[in-house]
N, C-alpha and C positions, 0 to 999 in steps of 0.2 A: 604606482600609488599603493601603499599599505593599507590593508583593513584586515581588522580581525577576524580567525576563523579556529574551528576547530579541526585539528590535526592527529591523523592516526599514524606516528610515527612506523609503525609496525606490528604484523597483525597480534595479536593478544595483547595487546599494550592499551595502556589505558590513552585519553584524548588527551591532547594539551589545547588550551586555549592562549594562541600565542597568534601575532603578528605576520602575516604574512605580504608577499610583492607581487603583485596583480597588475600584469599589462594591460594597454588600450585592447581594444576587441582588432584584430586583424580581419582579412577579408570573408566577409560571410559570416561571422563572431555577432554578439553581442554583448554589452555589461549592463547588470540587471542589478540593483539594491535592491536586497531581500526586504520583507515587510513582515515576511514570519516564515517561518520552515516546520513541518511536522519531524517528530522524531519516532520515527517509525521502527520494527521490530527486524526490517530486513538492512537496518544502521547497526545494527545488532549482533545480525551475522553476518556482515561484511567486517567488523572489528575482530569478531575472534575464530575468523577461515572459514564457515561456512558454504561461505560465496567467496571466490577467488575474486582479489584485485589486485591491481602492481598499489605498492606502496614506496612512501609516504603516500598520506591521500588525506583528502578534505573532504567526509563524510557529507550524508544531507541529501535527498534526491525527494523530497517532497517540498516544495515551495511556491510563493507567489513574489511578484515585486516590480517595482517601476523600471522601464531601461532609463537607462543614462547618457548611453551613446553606442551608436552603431557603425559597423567595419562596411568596407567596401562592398558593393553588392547586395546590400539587404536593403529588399524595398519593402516589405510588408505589414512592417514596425516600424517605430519612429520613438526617439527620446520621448519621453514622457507617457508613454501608453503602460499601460498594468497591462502581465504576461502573469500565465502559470508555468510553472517548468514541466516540459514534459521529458523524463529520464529515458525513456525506450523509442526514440522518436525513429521511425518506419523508414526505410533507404527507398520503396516503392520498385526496387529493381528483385529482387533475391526471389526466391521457389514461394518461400510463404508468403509473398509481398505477390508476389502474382498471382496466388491463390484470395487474395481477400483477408488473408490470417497477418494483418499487421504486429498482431503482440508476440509474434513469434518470430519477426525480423532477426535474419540471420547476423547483420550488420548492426543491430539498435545498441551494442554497448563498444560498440568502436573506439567510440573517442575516452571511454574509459582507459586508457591506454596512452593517452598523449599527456603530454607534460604542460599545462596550463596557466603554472606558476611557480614561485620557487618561494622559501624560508626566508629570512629577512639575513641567514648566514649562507644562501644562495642553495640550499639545497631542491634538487627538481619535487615537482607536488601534480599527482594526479588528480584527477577528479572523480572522486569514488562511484556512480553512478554516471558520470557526463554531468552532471551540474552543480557540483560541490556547493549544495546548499546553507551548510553550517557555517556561512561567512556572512559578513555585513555585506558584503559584494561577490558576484561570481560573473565570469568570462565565458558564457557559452558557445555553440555553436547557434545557427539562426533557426534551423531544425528542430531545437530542445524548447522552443517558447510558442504559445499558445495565447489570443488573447484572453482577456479574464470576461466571461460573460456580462453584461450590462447588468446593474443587480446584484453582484455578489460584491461582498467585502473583500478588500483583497488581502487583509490578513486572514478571513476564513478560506479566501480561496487556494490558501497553502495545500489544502488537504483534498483538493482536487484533484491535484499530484498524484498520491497512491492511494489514498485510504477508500477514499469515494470512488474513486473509478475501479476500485480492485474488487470493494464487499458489493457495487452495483451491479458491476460486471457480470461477478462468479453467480448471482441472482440473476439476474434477465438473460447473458450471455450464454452463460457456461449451463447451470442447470436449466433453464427455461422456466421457472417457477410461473403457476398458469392461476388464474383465479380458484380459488375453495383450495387450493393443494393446503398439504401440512410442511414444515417448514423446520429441519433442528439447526441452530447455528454452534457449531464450539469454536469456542476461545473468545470472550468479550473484550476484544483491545477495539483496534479506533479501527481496522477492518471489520472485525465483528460486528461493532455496532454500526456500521454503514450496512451490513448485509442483512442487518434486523431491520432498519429502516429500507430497506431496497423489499424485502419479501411483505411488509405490511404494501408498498407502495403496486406492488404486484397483485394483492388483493389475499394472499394468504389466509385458510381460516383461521390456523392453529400456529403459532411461531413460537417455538421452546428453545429459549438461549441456554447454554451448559458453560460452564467454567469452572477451576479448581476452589476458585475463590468465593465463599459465599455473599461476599461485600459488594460484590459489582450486579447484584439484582439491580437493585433501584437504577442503575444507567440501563440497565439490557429492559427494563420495562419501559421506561422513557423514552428507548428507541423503537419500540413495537413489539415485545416481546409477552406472548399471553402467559408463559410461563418461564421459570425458572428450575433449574435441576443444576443442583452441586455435583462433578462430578465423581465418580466413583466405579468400583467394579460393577454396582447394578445400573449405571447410565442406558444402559440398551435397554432393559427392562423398565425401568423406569416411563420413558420416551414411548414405550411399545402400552404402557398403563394409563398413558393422556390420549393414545390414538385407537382406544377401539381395541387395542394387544393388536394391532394390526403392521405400529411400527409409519413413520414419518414418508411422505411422498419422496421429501431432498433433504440431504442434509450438505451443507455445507461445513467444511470440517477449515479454523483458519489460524490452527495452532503448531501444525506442521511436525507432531510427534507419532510417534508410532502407536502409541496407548490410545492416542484419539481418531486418528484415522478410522481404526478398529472399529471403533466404539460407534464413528459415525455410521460407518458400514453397517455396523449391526441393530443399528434405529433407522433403517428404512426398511420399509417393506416389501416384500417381493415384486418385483421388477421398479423399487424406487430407482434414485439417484443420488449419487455420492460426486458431490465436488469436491477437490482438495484444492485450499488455496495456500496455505500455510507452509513455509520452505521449512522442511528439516532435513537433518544432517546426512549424511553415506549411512552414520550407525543406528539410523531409525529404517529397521527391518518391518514392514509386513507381509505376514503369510494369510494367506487362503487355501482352501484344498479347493482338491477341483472340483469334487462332489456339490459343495454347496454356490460354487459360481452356478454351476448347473441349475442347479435346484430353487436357487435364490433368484435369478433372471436380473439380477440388479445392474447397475451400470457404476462403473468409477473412474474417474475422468479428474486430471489434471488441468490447473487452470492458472495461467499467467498474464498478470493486470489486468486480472477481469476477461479475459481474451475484449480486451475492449481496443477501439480507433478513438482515440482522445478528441481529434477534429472533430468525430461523428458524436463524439458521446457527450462534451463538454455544454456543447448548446441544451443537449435533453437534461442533464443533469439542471444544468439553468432555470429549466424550465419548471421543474420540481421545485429548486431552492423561493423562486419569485412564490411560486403558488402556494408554499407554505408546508410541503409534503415531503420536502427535505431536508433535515437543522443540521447546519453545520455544526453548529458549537453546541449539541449533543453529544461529539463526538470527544470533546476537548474536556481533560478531566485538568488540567492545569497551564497553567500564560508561564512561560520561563523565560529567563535571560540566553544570550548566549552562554555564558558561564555557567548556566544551569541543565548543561546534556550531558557531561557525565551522571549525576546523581540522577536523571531520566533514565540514562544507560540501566541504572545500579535497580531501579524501582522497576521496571522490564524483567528483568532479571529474577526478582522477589515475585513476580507475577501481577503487577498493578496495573487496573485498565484501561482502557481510554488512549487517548493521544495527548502528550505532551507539546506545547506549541509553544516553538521559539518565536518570540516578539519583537524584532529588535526596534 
């Protein structure tokens, strides 16, 4: 059956929105009609090599959607149920998988590798993530779906996929953010502002969003943010001028350059904490000397989807969303078509924040 998707011919190549041939779900599989897909910044760097993928490939790894029909062996779903896609779904067997550390599954992007469907002139098409979102339809494994909490929209619950589980995460998971701490976020995209709403939701005194851009206050205050700072060379100082010159508990840093990393580093205060969530490139170098690890006591930790268990985390998120202490569509700075993720591509790119949501 044909259904429309978006197609990354090759990496640095721009998307085409063309036609593609989508088998029944084989055993274990599922087919899911999307209801909306986030377009997200790590779409971004899987288009022009950041993140290695085999290509062709059909971007998209944040989504929500109804199944359609199920392959052999899948008893835990049924046509008609609302699912989220979960892209990094845990094998439960591997070193990190038996440590507890599901987001760091050795095996979670396997199936990114198999051939899922072909061009309507039969060429093979991966799936860019495991769930090639960017289509009206996609053929996952039974492993990649999630149900959608009771309560949640299932077009908002597109962005329970990555955005909300990654800024919630890298808050409650990864840094530990504890009631009264101080709190700096950079990069206000649709991760950003999940992790400004995750640090108010933690009890945070002081939350200071940073971004290039001075336009995106008004969202980063709407998602909890007590302040604003445009960044700049005096970002550490600045951040160290709202806290006492003392310098932020955590910051969470989710723009994944080298200048911010830095920057985050140097807006906490001795023995704070530094998460990085934000993927950048091999050419994004940071240096430290050793002097000031020493001296500074602080901590910098890497963080992948939030180090979060989707199973585990989905329902709490839920639980937020019903209660009113977590907006989804806070996080959505525009409703797109499918034919509208290249120019999301292009506005990502120019620095614009928020999350883009394909609606189909």
């Amino acid at each position: 059956m044909a259904v429309r998707a978006a197609v990354l011919p090759a990496v640095g190549s721009p998307l085409e929105i063309t036609g593609i041939d989508l088998p029944d779900p084989g055993p274990g599989q599922v087919r899911v009609r999307l209801a909306a897909a986030g377009v997200c910044h790590s779409d971004l760097s899987l288009s022009d090599g950041t993140m290695r993928v085999p290509v062709p490939a059909v971007l998209g790894h944040e989504g929500a959607g109804t199944v359609v029909a199920v392959g052999e062996g899948v008893a835990h779903i049924a046509p008609g149920d609302g699912v989220v896609l979960n892209w990094a779904p845990s094998c439960g067997a591997c070193h990190a998988c038996s440590l507890g550390e599901v987001w760091l599954c050795a095996n979670a992007l396997g199936g990114a590798a198999d051939v899922y469907a072909r061009t309507t002139e039969g060429i093979d098409l991966h799936p860019g993530l495991n769930v090639a979102a960017f289509a009206e339809e996609t053929v996952v494994s039974a492993s990649c779906v999630l149900p959608v909490p009771d309560g949640v929209p299932l077009t908002d619950a597109a962005l329970l996929g990555c955005a909300v589980l990654t800024g919630y995460g890298a808050v409650h998971h990864s840094a530990r953010v504890r009631q009264g701490e101080t709190v700096a976020v950079f990069g206000v995209g649709g991760v950003g502002l999940a992790a400004l709403q995750a640090a108010r939701i933690a009890g945070a005194s002081k939350i200071v969003a940073v971004d290039v851009s001075a336009g995106k206050e008004e969202l980063a205050r709407a998602a909890g943010a007590t302040d604003y700072v445009v960044a700049s060379d005096t970002t550490a100082r600045e951040i160290r001028g709202l806290t006492g010159k003392q310098g932020v508990d955590v910051a969470v840093e989710c723009a994944g350059r080298a200048v911010s990393i830095r920057a985050a580093w140097d807006s906490t205060r001795r023995g704070g904490r530094t998460t990085v969530v934000g993927i950048g490139g091999k050419d994004q170098q940071v240096t430290f000397n050793a002097l000031e690890i020493f001296h500074w006591g602080r901590t910098l930790s890497g963080c992948v989807y939030g180090n979060s268990d989707p199973a585990q985390d989905l329902p709490v998120l839920a639980e937020h969303i019903r209660a009113g202490r977590l907006d989804l569509s806070a996080l959505v700075t525009e409703r797109i078509s499918l034919d509208g993720i290249p120019a999301a591509f292009e506005n990502m790119l120019a620095g614009k924040g928020g999350r883009s949501l394909v609606v189909f």
